[in-house]
C-alpha positions in Angstrom: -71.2 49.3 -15.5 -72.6 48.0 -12.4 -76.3 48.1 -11.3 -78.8 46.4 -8.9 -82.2 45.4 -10.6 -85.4 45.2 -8.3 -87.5 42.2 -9.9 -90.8 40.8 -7.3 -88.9 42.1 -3.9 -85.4 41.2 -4.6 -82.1 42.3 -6.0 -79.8 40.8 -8.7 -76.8 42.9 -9.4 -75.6 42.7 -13.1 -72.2 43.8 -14.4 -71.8 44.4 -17.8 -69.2 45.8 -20.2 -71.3 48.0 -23.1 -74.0 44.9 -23.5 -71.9 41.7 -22.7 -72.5 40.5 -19.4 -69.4 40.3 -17.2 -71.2 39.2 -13.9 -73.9 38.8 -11.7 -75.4 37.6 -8.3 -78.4 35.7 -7.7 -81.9 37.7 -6.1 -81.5 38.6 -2.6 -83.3 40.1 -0.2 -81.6 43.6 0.2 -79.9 46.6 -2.3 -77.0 46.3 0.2 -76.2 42.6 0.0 -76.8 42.6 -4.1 -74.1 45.4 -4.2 -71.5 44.1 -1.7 -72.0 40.7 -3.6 -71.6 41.9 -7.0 -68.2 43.6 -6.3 -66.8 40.6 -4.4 -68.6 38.4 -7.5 -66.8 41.0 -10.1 -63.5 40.9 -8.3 -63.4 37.3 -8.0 -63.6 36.8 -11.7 -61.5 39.4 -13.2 -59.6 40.9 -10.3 -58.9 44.6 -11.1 -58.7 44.3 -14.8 -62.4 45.7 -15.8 -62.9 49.2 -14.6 -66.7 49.3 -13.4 -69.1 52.2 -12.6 -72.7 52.3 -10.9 -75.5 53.3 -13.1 -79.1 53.1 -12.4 -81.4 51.3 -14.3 -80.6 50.5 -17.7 -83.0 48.3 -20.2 -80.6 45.9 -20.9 -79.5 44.8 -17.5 -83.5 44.7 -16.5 -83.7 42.4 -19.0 -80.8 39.8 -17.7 -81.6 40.5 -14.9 -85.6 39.0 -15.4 -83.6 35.9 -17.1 -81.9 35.4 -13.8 -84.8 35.9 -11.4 -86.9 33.0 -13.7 -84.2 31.2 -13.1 -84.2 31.4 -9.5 -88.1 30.6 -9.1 -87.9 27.9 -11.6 -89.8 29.2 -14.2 -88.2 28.7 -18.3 -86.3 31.4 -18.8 -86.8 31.3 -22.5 -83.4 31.5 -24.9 -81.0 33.7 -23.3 -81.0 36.5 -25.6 -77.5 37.9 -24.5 -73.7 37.3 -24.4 -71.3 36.2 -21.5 -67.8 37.2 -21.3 -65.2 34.6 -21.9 -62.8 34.2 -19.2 -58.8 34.2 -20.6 -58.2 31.3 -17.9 -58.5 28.5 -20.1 -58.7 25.5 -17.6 -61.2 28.0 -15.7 -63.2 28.7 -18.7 -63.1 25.3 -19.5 -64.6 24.5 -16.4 -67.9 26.8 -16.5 -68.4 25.8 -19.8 -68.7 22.3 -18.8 -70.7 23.0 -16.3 -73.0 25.0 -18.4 -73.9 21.2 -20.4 -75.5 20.0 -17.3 -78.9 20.1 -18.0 -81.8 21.7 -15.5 -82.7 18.2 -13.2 -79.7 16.8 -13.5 -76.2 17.2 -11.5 -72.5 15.9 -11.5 -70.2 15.6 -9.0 -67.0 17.4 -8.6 -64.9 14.2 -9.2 -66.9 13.8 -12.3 -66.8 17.1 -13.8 -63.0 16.6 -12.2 -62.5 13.3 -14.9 -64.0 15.2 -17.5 -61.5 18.0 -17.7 -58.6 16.4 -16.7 -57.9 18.0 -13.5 -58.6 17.7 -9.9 -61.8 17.4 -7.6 -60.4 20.6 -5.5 -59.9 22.5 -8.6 -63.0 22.2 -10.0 -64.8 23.1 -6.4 -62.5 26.3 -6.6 -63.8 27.1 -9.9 -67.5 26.7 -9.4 -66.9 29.1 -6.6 -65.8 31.8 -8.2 -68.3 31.5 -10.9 -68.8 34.9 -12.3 -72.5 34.0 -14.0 -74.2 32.0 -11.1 -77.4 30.4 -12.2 -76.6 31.8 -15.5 -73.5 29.2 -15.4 -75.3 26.7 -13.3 -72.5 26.0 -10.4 -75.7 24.6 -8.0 -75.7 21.7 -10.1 -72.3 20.1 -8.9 -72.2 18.3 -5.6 -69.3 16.3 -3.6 -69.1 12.7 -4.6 -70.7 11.2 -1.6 -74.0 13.3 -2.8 -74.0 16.1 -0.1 -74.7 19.1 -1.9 -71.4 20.6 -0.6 -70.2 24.0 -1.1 -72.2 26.9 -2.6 -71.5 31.2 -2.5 -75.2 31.3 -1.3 -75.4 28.5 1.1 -76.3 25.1 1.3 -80.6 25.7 1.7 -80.5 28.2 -1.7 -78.4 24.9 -3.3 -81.4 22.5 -2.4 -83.8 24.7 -3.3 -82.6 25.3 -7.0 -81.8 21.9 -7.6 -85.2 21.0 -6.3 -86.9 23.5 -8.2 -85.4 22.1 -11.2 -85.8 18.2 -10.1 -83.9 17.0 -8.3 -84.5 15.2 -5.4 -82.6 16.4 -1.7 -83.5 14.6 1.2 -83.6 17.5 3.7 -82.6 15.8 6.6 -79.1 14.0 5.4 -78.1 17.3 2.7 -78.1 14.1 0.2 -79.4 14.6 -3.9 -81.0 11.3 -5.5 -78.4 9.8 -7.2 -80.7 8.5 -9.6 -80.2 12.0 -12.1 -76.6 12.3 -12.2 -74.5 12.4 -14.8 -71.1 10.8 -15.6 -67.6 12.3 -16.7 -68.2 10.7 -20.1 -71.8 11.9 -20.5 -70.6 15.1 -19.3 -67.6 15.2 -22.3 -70.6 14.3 -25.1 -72.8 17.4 -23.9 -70.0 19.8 -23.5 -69.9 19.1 -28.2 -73.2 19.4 -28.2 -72.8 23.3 -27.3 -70.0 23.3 -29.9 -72.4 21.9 -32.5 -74.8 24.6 -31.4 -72.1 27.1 -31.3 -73.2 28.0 -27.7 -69.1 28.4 -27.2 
């Protein structure tokens, strides 16, 4: 099932297979961009593999789709309250998961997140980008090595606005994060079991 929820003036489209979450976009400002993005974000993912119909509004995807939108703002979502689907690339899967440990205010680099999977910088910037779960999975919060914010689906201003709505500092004129809150390949490896222990995984 796909939909496009209206929360405060904007649209998040949410995929979802029965009540697992398969994927979803961030708000934007029009029906029309929430829908082209959530097939290309759907696609991305899983290719042709899930077979997806529109629906209107449905309870559950209002819901996710409020998680998501207090997300974007900045506000505490509160616990999440739903499920994700796995991906069956491992060394993708792997890679969100990990990225899922960085904690709101704080960021890695893609040659970090690189060292603490065991694969390359490029790799892990192609991963993050076809994130299925942005914000969700929080993709914003990995930045190139020299601390530009690099890469993101939504652009480089949504990037510094999320990580500065969470904390971190982005000087503006230079597309440079404050060094000062990021985390290392081998703090990266000690959070990624922590979500074991919690049997986030």
């Amino acid at each position: 099932m796909l939909t496009i929820e209206e929360i405060e003036g904007k649209f998040i489209g949410i995929g979802m297979l029965g009540k697992i979450l398969v994927c979803n976009t961030i708000p934007l400002p029009t029906q029309a961009e929430a829908e082209a993005d959530l097939k290309a974000t759907c696609i991305s993912a899983w290719g042709d593999s899930l077979d997806f119909y529109w629906e209107f509004y449905t309870p559950e995807a209002y819901k996710i789709a409020r998680y998501i939108y207090n997300l974007f703002v900045g506000r505490n979502p509160g616990p999440r309250g739903f499920d994700i689907l796995p991906h069956y690339k491992t060394k993708f899967w792997n890679a969100l998961l990990t990225i899922s440990s960085i904690p709101r205010g704080r960021f890695t680099t893609y040659g970090e997140l690189a060292r603490a999977i065991n694969t390359s910088p490029r790799a892990t910037g192609n991963y993050a980008a076809r994130n299925p779960y942005p914000l969700i999975i929080p993709c914003h919060r990995v930045v190139r090595s020299d601390m530009r914010l690099g890469g993101y689906s939504y652009g480089p201003i949504i990037k510094a606005s999320l990580l500065m709505n969470e904390g971190v500092t982005v000087n503006l004129d230079t597309g440079k994060v404050d060094p000062s809150k990021l985390i290392r390949a081998e703090e990266l490896i000690k959070l990624r079991k922590v979500l074991k222990i919690v049997g986030y995984e």
